[in-house]
N, C-alpha and C positions, 0 to 999 in steps of 0.2 A: 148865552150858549151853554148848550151842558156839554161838561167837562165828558171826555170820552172816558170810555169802561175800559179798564181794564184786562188784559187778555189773562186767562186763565194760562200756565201751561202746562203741559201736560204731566200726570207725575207718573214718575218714570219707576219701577218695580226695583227693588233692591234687594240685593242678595244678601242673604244673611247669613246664609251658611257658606261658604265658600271651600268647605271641606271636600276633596274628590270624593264620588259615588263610591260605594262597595262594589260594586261590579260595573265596569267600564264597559262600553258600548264602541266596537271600532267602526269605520268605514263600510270595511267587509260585510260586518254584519246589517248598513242601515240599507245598501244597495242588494243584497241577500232580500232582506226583507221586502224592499219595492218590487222586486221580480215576481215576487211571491203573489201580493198582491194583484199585480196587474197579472198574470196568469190566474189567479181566482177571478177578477172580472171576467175573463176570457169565456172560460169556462161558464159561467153564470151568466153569459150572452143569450137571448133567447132564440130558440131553434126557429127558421119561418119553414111554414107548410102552407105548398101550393095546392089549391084545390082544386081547380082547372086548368086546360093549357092556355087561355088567355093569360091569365096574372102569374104561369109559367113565362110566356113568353114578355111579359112586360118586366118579369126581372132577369131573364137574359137579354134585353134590350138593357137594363141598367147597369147587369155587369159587365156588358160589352163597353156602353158609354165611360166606365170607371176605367179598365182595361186601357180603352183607342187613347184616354186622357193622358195616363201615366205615359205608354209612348209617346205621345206627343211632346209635355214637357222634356223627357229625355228619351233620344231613340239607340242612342250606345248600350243605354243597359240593357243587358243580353237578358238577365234574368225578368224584366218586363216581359220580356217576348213567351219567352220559356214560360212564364206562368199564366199568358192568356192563353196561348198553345195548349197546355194539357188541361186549363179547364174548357175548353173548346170540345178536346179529347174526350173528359168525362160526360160532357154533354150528348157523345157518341157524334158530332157535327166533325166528323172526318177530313171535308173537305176543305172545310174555316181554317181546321189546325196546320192542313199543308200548305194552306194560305201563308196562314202567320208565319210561319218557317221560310217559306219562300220570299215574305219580306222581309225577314231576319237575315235572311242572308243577304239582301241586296245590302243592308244597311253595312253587314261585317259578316266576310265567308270564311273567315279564318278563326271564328270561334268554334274550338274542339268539342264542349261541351253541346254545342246545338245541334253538330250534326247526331254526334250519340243521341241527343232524344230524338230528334226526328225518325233518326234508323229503328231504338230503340217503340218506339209509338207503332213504324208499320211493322216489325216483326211478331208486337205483340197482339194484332190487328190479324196477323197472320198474312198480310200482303207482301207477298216474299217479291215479287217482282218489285213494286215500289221499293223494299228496303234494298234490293241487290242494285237499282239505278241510282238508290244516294251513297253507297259505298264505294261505287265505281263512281260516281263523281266527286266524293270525299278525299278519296287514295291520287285520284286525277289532279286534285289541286293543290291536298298537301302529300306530296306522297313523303314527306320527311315524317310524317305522323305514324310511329310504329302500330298506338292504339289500333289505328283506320284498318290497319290491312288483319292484325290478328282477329281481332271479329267478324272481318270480312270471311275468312277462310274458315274461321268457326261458324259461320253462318252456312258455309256451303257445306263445311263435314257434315257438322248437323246433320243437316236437310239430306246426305248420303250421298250428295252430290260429288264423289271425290276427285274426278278429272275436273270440276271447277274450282275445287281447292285448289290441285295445283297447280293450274293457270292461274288463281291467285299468286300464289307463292311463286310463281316463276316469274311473272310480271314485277312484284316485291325484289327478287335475287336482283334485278336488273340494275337497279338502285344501289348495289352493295350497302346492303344496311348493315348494322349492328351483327356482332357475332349470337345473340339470342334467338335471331330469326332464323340466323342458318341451321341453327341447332333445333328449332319448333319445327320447321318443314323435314327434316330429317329425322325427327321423332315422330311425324307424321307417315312417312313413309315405312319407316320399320312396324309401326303399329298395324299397318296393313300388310306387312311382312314383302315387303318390297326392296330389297336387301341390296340390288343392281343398282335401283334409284337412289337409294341413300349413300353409298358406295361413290357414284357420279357427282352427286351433292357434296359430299364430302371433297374432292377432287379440284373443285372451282373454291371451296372456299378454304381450303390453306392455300391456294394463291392468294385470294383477295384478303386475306387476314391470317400471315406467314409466322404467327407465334408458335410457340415451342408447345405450349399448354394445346393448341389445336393439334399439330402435329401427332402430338401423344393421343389425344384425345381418339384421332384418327387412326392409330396403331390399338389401342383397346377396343376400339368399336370392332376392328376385323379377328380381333383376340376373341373377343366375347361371341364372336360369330362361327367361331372354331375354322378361320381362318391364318394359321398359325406365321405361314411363309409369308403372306400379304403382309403380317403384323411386323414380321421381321424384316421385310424389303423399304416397309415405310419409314423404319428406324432407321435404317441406313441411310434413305435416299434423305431422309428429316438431315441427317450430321453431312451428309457431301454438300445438300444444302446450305447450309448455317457455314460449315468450312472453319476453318480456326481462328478467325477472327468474331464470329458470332457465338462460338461458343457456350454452351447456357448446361449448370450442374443438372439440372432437372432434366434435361434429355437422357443424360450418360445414366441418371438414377433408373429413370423409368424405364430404357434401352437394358440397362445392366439387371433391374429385376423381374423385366420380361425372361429374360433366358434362365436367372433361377428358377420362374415358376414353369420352364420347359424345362426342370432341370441339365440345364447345361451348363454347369458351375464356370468352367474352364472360359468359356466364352463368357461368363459374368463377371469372371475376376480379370480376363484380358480387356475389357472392357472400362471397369474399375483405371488398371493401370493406365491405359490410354489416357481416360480424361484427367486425373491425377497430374500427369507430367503435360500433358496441354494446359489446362486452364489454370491461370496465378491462382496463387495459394491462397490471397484473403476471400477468391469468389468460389474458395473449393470447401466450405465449411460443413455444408451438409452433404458432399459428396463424401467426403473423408467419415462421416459418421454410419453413412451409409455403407462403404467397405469396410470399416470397420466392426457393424453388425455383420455383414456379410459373411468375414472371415470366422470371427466368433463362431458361426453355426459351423463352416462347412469347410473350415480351412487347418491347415495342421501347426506344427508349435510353431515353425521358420516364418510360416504367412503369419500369423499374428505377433511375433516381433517386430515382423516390419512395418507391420499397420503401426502397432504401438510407438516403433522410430520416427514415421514418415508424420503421427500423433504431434509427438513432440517436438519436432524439426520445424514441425509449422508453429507452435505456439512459441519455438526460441526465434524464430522468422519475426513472426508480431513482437516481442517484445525487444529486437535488436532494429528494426524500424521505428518504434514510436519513441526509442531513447538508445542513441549508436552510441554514447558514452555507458551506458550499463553493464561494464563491463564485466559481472559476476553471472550476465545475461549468457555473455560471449563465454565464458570459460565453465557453463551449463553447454550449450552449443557444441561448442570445440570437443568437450569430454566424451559427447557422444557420439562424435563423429571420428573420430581418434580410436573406439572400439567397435567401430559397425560400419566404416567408410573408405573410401580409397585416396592411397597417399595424394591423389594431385585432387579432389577437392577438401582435404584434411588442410592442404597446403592453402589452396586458393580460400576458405574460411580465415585462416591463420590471417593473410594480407587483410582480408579486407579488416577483419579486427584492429590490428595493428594501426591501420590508417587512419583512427579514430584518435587524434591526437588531446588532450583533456585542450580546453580552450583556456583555459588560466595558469599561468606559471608562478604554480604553488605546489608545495610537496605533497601535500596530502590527498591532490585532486590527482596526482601522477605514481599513485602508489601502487594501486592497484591495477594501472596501464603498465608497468613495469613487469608486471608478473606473466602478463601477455607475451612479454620479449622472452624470459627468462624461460616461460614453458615450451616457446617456439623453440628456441634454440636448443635444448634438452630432447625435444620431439626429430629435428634433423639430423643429429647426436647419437640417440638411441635406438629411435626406432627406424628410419629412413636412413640409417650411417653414411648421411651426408657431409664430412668433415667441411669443404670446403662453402659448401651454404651454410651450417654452423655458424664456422667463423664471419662470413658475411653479416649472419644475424647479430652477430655479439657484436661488429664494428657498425652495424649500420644502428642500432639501440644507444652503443656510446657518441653518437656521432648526433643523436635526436634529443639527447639528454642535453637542457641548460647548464654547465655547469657554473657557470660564472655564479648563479643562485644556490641551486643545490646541486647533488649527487649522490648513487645510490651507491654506495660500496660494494653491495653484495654483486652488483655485474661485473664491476672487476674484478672480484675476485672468482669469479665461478668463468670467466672468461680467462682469468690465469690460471684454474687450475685446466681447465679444457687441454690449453698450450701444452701444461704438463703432462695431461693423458697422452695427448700426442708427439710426448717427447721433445718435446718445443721449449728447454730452460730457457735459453737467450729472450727466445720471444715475450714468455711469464714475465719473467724480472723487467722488461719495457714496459710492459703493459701494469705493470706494479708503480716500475720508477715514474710512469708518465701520470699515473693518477695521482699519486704524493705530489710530484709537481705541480701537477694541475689544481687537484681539488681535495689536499688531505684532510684526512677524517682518522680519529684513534680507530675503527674498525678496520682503516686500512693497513697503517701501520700495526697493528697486532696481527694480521694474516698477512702480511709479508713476514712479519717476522718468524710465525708459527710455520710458512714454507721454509725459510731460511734455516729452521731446526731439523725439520725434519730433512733438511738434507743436507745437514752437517755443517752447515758453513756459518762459521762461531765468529769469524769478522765480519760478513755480513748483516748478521745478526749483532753486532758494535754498533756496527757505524748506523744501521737503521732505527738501532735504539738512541743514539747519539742524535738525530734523526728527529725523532719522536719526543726527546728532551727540549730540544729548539724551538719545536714546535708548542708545546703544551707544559712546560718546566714546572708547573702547578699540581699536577696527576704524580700523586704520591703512589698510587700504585704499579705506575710506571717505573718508578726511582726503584719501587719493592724488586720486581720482576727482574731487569737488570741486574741488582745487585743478586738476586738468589742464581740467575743465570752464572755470575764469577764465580760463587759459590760453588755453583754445580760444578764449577770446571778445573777448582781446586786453588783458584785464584783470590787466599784469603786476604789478601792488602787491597788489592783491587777492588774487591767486594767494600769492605769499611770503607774505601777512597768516596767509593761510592756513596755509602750509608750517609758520611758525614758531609757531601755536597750537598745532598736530600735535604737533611734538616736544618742547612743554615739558607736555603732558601725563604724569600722573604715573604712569596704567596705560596698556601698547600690548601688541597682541596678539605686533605682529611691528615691531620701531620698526628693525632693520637696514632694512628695505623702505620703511620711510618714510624716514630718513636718505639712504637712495640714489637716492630718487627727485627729493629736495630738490637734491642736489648735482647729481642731471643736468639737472635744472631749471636749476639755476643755470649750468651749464654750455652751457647751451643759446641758454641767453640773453647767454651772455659775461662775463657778470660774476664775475671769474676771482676778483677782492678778495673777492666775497663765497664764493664756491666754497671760496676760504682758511681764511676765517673757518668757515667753516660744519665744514670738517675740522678745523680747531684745538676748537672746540666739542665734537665728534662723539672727539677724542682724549679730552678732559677728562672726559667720561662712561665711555671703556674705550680698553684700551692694547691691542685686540686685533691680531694679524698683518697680518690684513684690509685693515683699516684704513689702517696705515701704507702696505702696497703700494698701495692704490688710491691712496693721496695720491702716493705717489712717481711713478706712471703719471700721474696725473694731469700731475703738471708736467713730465716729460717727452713728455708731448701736447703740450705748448706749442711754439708759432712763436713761441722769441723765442732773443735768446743768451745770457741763462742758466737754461735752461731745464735744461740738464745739469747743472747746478752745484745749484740749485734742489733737482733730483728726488734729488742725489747728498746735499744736506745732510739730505734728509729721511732717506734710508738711514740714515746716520748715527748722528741722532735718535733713529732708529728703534732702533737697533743697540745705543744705551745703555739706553733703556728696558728693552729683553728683558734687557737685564745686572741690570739692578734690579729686575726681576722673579722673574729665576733662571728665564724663559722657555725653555729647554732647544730644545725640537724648535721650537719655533715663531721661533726665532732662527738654527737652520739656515736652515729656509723664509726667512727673513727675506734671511739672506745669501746662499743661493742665486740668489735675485731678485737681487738685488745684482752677482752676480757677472754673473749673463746681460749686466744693465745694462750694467755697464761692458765689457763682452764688444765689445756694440753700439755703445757713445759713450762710452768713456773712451781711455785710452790704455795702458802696457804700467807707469807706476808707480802711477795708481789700479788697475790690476788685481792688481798684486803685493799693494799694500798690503788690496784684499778679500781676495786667497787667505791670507794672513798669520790674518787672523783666521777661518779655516775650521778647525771641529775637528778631534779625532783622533778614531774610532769605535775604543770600547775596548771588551774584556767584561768583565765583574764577577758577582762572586757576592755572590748578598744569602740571608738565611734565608728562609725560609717556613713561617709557622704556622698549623696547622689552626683549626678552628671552633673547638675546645673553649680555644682557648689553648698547646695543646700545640706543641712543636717538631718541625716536618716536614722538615725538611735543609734542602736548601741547592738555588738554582737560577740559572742563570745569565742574563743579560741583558746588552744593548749598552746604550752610556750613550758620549755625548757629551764631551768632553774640550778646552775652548776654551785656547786658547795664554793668552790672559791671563787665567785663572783662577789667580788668587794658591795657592789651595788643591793644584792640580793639579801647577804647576809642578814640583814634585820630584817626581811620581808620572812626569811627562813624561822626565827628565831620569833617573831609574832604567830607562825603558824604551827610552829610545837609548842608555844603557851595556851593556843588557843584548842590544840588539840589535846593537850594534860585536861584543863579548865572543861570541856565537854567533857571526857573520861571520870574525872571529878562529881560534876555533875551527873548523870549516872548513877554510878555507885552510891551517892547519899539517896539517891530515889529508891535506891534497891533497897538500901534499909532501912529506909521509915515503912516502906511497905513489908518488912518480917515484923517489924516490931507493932503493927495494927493486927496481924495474921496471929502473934501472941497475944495480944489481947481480948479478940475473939475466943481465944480457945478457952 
């Protein structure tokens, strides 16, 4: 047997290049391209020409047979029918194509498009009876079909027929169609200037389509007809209609610029007001814009402030609705209603603010709600001299306030001083005493006390300070005020009793301010021993710079003869402490002072002997290490260098050998260089 062959397979082409094309070829373009194509075959189809009506008629027998096929496979598709029809048409075979129509409709009479061609085919045919029996059985089966009836009736204007237009058009009305038809058949009649009939027309259809836009519609058409009264009776009866619950801006606009353009301003602008105070403010936005042009033209200064009020009364409206806590909203509002409005809704604005309580009980959300009370009650006060609703505001405000959290001090006190305008002490001082009780604050105790001055009552003003010591024993400035008060009143032991409770307390907020209030106390008074003492004291607590200058100035204030001597021991003093501190910069400062001093009142060997101890300003390098610990280099600083620094001394004594040694150096440069300069010459 022979061994079988072998099957070749096939070789397969392989790309070598596999590089993308330079110009890419998309979808668009290859489907672009096929259409193209097959419309050039298309076209390049060859013409046939019959040459008698035998092989005439043997290829309308074929295109009939092509035709009857397609229906047959499918009889739904409307456009089979449609295109054996009008080539039936072209054939001028009249009678075939009302055929096919008339089996097209048995198959489906609700296709819109078929009956248009069939109408279409006898109008153009000119067979007006035929096309007027398929329009009246068109409109008869669908009469929801707006197309059917407007052509029907353009078929009969046309033709001049116009009592059968509109028996068309009345037969259409019966249907209440679409507000477009109302308005075609009444364009139809005005065109023929038939004014009574459109009038009529007009009449049935704002009942059967009772919008605002018809209505007006309805009042312009008798406008433009120079039926002025008509225009204006239809206004009216349009708003009795609608009533106040339908209300709509665009009537009142249209009604209101009807009568401007009969200039009848008075009636445009009562008109205006009417719908203004009817219809809510957010659906009055273009009415409002619209009296506000209005007045602009025709209206004098009074009418356009109040447009401009009644402007912004609506926009503080909307912004006190979309956020009742905005309260900067409300006292924009209230401001202006306060200069343009009447006490009882000044008032009723006021509540409803008020009522707007901050929803979180935090002070800072209740800050600005407070000023709402505060203004209220200022407002029943001043301007309304309501004393007794006043004071209702101020207790009903204290009475809303958390105090357990916080409180504002400023209510009670503007609520005490009220009492005192009205001569009401007992009641102020309750209303004082009840809030210290309650919820004190240093603001309060400083305005009880500041009433308590001003009306003389020097124990009350003790005890309330005594009061206020209890309370906050830390507020040096308190202790201050106090003691200056003794003072003022002549009571100098009292006062010091004071001074020296102050600063043996053990917390102070700020005790430098009480310290130096004591000493100019005592200074004041002369009592230079206790002044002494008081900075010997004031040393023994802190060895600060301060300190020792004031003391130094101090005895050098003095009128006596040794007052120099005095101020100079204190330098001194002064000058060792900072040594035994290792006070660095603050022992400059110290000698600095020092030196002015003696500058002023000493003489030429206390000055030598301060300049003696004035440093040397040296620089030094010290390291510097990062966050992590790490070593950062090195960086240089100035650093103070005092003559009798034990430690320094040899550092002082290498840098004036080292500074003779460069001097040195120098000077020998300078004279090997004469002595070259002589040799040249």
């Amino acid at each position: 047997m022979e061994p079988p062959k072998k099957t070749r397979m096939p070789k397969v082409a392989k790309v070598k290049n596999k590089m993308p094309a330079e110009v890419q070829i998309t979808a668009e373009q290859l489907l672009q391209e096929a259409n193209a194509q097959k419309i050039e075959r298309v076209a390049r189809r060859p013409r046939q020409k019959v040459a008698d009506p035998e092989e005439l008629a043997q290829l309308q027998l074929t295109r009939r047979k092509m035709f009857e096929d397609n229906i047959r496979k499918n009889r739904t598709v409307m456009s089979n029918w449609i295109k054996y029809a009008q080539w039936e048409q072209t054939q001028q075979e009249y009678e075939r194509a009302r055929s096919i129509y008339e089996r097209a409709f048995d198959v489906d009479h609700r296709c819109i498009t078929l009956w248009l061609k069939y109408a279409e085919m006898e109008m153009k045919n000119k067979q007006i009876n035929h096309a007027r029996n398929i329009w009246d059985r068109a409109v008869t089966l669908l009469p929801r079909i707006n197309q059917f009836w407007f052509k029907y009736a353009y078929m009969e204007e046309m033709l001049g027929n116009i009592p059968n237009a509109r028996r068309v058009f009345e037969r259409w009305m019966e249907w209440e169609p679409e507000e477009q038809a109302w308005l075609s058949y009444i364009k139809m009649e005005l065109r023929y200037k038939e004014v009574d009939k459109a009038r009529s027309i007009y009449e049935r259809f704002i009942l059967i389509h009772p919008e605002t836009k018809n209505w007006i519609r309805y009042a312009r058409f008798e406008e433009s007809q120079g039926f002025i009264d008509n225009a204006r009776n239809i206004f009216e009866r349009a708003t009795e209609f609608f009533g106040d619950e339908g209300l709509d801006e665009k009537l009142y606009i249209a009604f209101a610029r009807f009568e401007e353009s009969c200039q009848e301003y008075e009636r445009s602008r009562t008109i205006f007001k009417y719908a203004l105070d009817k219809i809510p403010k957010p659906q009055a936005v273009d009415l409002f814009k619209a009296y506000t042009h209005f007045e602009k033209k025709y209206g004098d200064r009074i009418g356009i402030e109040d447009v401009v009020i009644n402007k912004r009364k609506f926009q503080y409206e909307d912004e006190v609705k979309a956020n009742p806590n905005n309260y900067d909203a409300w006292f924009d509002y209230i401001r202006l209603l306060e200069s343009n409005a009447s006490l009882e809704s000044t008032r009723d604005l006021y509540e409803r603010a008020i009522a707007n309580v901050p929803p979180l009980q935090e002070k800072t959300y209740w800050q600005r709600y407070i000023y709402l009370w505060i203004n209220y009650a200022l407002y029943e006060e001043l301007v309304a001299n309501d004393i007794d609703r006043t004071r209702e505001v101020y207790k009903s405000c204290l009475n809303i306030i958390p105090h357990s959290q916080f409180t504002f001090a400023k209510v009670w006190l503007l609520y005490a001083q009220f009492e005192i305008r009205q001569k009401e002490l007992a009641t102020a001082r309750k209303v004082l005493g009840t809030a210290i009780g309650k919820c004190p604050k240093p603001k309060l105790f400083k305005g009880y006390i500041e009433l308590e001055l001003q009306l003389r009552e020097f124990d009350r003003c003790r005890k309330i300070y005594e009061k206020y010591l209890e309370y906050d024993p830390g507020n040096s400035i308190t202790w201050i005020k106090y003691a200056e008060l003794e003072a003022i009143l002549g009571d100098v032991e009292r006062s010091r009793a004071i001074y020296n409770l102050a600063i043996n307390q053990p917390l102070m907020d700020m005790p430098e301010v009480l310290w130096k209030s004591f000493i100019d106390f005592e200074t004041e008074q002369g009592e230079y021993d206790f002044t002494r003492d008081l900075y010997s004291r004031l040393l023994e607590r802190t060895q600060h710079v301060k300190v020792w200058l004031s003391f130094a100035k101090f005895e050098a204030s003095l009128v006596s003869e040794d007052a120099a001597k005095n101020s100079r021991s204190v330098y001194s003093r002064a000058d060792e402490a900072m040594k035994l501190t290792n006070s660095r910069d603050e022992r400059v400062m110290l000698l600095e002072a020092w030196l002015e001093f003696e500058r002023e009142s000493g003489d030429e060997e206390s000055l030598e002997k301060v300049k003696q101890k004035l440093p040397k300003k040296v620089k030094k390098r010290r390291k510097v290490y990062r966050d992590d610990g790490s070593e950062g280099g090195w960086e240089e600083y100035w650093d103070y260098v005092f003559p009798d620094d034990s430690s320094a001394s040899s550092n002082l004594r290498l840098l004036q050998m080292a500074r003779l040694w460069k001097q040195k150096g120098q000077s020998d440069t300078e004279s090997e260089d004469e002595d070259e300069d002589d040799d040249e010459t």
